[in-house]
N, C-alpha and C positions, 0 to 999 in steps of 0.2 A: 433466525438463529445464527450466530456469527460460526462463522468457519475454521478451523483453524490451518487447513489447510491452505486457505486462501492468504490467507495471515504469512506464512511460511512462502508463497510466492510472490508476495511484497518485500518481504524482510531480499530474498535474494534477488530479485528485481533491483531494490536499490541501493544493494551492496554492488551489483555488479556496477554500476553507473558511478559508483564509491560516494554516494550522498548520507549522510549521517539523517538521522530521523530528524532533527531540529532544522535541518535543510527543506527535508521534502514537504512539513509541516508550514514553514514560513513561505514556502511557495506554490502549499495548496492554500494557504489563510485557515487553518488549524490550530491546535494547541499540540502541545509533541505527547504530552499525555496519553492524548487520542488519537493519533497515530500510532503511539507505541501499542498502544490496545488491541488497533487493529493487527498488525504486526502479532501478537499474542494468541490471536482468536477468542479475544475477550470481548468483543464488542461487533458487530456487524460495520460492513465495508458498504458505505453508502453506492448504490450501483451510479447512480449518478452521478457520482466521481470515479468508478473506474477510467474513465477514459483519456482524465487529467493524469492518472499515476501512470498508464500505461505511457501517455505522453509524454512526462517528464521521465519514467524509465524507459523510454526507447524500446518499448515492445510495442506488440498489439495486447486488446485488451484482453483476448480470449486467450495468450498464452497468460493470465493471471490467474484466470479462472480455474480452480480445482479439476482434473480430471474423473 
C-alpha cells in the first residue's frame, strides 16, 4: 500500500539537496512520472531503491521511512 507519508519525506529529502524530480529520476533510471507518484503517495516506493534515494539525498535510509 503506498504511503504517503513516505512520499512527503522524499519530496523534502530532495528539495533539501535542491534536485528537481526529473533529476533524481534520471539518476535512479526512472520515468519522472513515477517518481512524481511516489512523491504523491500514489504509488508504492520500491524498498529496494530506498537506499539509492537515501544516497543520492544524503540521508540515511531510515530517516525516510515514515515514523
Amino acid at each position: 500500500m503506498p504511503d504517503r507519508k513516505l512520499g512527503q519525506n522524499l519530496k523534502s529529502a530532495r528539495e533539501k539537496v535542491g534536485l528537481t524530480q526529473q533529476q533524481v529520476a534520471d539518476k535512479t533510471g526512472i520515468h519522472v512520472n513515477y517518481y512524481a507518484r511516489m512523491e504523491q503517495g500514489r504509488v508504492e516506493v520500491p524498498l529496494r531503491r530506498l537506499n539509492a534515494y537515501a544516497k543520492l539525498f544524503k540521508v540515511k535510509a531510515k530517516d525516510l521511512l515514515p515514523n
